[in-house]
C-alpha positions in Angstrom: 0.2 -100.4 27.4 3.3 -98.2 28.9 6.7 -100.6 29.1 7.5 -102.4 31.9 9.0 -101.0 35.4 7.6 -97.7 34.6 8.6 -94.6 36.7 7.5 -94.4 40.5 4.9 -91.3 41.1 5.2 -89.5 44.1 1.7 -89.0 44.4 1.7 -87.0 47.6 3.4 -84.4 45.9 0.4 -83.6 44.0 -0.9 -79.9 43.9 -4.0 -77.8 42.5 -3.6 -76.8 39.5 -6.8 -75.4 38.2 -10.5 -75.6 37.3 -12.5 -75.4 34.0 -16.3 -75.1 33.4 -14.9 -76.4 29.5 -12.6 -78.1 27.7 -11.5 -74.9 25.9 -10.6 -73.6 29.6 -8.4 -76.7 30.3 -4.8 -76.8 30.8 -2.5 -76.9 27.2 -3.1 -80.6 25.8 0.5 -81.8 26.5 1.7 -84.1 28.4 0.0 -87.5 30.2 -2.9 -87.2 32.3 -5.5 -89.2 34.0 -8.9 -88.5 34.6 -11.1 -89.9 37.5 -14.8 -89.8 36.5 -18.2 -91.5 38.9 -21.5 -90.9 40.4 -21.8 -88.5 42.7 -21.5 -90.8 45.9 -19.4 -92.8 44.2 -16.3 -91.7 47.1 -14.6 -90.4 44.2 -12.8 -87.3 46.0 -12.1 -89.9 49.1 -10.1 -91.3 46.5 -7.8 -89.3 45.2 -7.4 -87.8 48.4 -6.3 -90.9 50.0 -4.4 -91.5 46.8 -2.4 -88.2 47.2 -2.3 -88.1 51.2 -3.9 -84.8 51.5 -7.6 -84.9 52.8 -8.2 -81.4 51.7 -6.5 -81.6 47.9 -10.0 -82.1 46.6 -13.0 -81.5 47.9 -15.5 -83.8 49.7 -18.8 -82.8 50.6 -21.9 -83.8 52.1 -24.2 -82.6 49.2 -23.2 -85.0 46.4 -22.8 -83.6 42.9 -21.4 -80.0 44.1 -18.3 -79.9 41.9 -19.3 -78.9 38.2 -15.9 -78.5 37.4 -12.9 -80.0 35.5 -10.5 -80.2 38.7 -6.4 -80.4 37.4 -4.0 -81.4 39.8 0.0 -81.5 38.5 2.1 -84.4 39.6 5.1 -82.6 38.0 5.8 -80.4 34.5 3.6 -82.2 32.2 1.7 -85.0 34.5 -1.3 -84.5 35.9 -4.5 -86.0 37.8 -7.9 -84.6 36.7 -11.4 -84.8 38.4 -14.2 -85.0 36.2 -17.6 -83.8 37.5 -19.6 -85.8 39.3 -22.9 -87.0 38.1 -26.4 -89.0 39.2 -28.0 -87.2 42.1 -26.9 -83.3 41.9 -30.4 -81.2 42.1 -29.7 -79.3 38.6 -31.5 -79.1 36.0 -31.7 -81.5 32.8 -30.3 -79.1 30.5 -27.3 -78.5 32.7 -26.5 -82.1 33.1 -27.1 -82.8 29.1 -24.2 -79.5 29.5 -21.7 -81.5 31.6 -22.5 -85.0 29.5 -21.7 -83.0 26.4 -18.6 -81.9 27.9 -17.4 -85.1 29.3 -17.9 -87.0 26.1 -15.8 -83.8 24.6 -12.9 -84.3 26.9 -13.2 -88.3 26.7 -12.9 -88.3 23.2 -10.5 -85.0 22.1 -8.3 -84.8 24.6 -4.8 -86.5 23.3 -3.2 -86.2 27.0 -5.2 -88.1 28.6 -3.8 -91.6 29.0 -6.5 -93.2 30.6 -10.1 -93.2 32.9 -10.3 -94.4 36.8 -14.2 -94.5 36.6 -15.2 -95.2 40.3 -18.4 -97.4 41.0 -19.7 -98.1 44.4 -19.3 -101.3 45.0 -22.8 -102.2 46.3 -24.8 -100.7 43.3 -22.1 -100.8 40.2 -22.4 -100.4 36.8 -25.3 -98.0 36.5 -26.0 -95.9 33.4 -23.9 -93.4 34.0 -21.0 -95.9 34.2 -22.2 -97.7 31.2 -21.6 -94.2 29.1 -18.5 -93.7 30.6 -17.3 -97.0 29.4 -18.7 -96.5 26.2 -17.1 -93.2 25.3 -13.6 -94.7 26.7 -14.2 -98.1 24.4 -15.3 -96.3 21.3 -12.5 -93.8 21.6 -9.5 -96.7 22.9 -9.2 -95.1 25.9 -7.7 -97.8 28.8 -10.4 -97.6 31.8 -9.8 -98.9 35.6 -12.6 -99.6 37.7 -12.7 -99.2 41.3 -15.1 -100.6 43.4 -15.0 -98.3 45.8 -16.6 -98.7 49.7 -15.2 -102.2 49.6 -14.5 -101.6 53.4 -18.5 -102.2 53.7 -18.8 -106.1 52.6 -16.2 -108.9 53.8 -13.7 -110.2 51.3 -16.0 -113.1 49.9 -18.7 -110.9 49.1 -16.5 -107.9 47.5 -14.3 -110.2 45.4 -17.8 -111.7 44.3 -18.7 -108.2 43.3 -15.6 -107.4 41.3 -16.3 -111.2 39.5 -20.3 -110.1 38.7 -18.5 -106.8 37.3 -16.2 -108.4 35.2 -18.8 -111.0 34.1 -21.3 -108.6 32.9 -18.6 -105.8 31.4 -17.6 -109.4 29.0 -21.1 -110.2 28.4 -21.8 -106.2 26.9 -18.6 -106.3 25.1 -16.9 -103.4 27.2 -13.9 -105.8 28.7 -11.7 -104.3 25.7 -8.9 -102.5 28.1 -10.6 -102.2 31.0 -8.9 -104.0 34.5 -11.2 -103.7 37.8 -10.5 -104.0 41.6 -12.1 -103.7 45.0 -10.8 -100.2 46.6 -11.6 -98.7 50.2 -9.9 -94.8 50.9 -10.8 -94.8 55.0 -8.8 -98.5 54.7 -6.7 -97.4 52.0 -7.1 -100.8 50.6 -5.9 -101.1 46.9 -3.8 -98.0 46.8 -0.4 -99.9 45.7 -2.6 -101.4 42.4 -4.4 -98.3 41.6 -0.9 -96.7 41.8 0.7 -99.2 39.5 -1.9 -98.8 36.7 -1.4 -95.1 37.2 2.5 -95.3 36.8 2.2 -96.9 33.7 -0.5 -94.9 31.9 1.6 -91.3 33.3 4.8 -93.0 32.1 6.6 -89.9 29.5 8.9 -91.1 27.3 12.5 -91.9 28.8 14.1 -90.3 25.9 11.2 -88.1 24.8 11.3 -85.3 22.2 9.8 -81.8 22.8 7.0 -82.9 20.3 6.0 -86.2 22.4 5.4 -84.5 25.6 3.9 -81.9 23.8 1.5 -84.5 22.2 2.3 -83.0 18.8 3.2 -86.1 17.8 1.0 -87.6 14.9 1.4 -91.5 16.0 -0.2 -91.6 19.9 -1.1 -95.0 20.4 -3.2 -95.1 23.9 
């Protein structure tokens, strides 16, 4: 966990940055990022788009499971947002989304940037397989997730915190509670923005007094 009273993102100033088909093709591994990973209609895009205050900073479309790519977006020098390719009802073949697991669990695992997963579950039908792997890979490699409920706009309160509770019930009962924190999240009602935010800040937090080799992540000791 970052320290306390961690720096305040401007997320809005958040620009494109580039896209990878692999890891190999990412950005140099330096610096803190966070990656945002669901389904394909999970409202994942919605998200960081409401997140960032630009509808158009990355790309929503009526065809779920469209973007293949590794999607960086820099906050600053050496922060970053990154959107992970969407997965569960693209029409492509089995072989190409073995392709994109395999590349995922790369990332998940290898990257030493990456400070920790937003995995984004609609809120009506959470915790699929999909999600389960994510979770896995972040457990297994001590990688801090946050679920979002997303589409909480779509139930009353009762109902959604309900949902969050069965979430966290069942993520205790499977043993995948280890750093993970959920909430209930809607982008059209931008409901939840000011927590997701606050996890964010602390996981992007650099070092106040930082040497080259920190932010460079060329340190040995990089506790997540």
């Amino acid at each position: 966990m970052s320290e306390s009273n961690p720096e305040q993102i401007n997320y809005r100033r958040a620009q494109f940055l580039t896209s990878a088909p692999t890891l190999a093709e990412c950005p140099e591994d330096s610096g803190a990022e966070v990656a945002f990973a669901g389904r394909s209609n999970a409202g994942k895009s919605s998200a960081i788009n409401a997140l960032t205050n630009n509808g158009k900073l990355a790309r929503t479309s009526k065809t779920p499971g469209r973007t293949q790519l590794i999607n960086f977006f820099s906050l600053g020098e050496h922060q970053r947002l990154v959107d992970l390719p969407g997965y569960g009802y693209a029409k492509v073949t089995r072989s190409m989304k073995d392709e994109w697991q395999r590349h995922l669990a790369f990332y998940l695992e290898q990257r030493r940037c990456l400070k920790g997963l937003v995995l984004l579950m609609d809120i009506r039908q959470p915790l699929k397989e999909f999600d389960l792997q994510m979770l896995n890979w972040a457990v297994t490699s001590g990688l801090p997730a946050h679920i979002l409920l997303t589409k909480a706009d779509k139930l009353k309160n009762g109902p959604a915190n309900n949902a969050r509770f069965a979430v966290e019930k069942e993520l205790k009962a499977l043993n995948l509670f280890t750093n993970v924190t959920v909430q209930t999240f809607s982008a059209p009602k931008r409901q939840g923005l000011e927590k997701l935010e606050q996890r964010l800040n602390q996981w992007l937090a650099l070092p106040a007094m930082g040497s080259e080799e920190e932010i460079s992540g060329e340190e040995d000791s990089d506790p997540q």
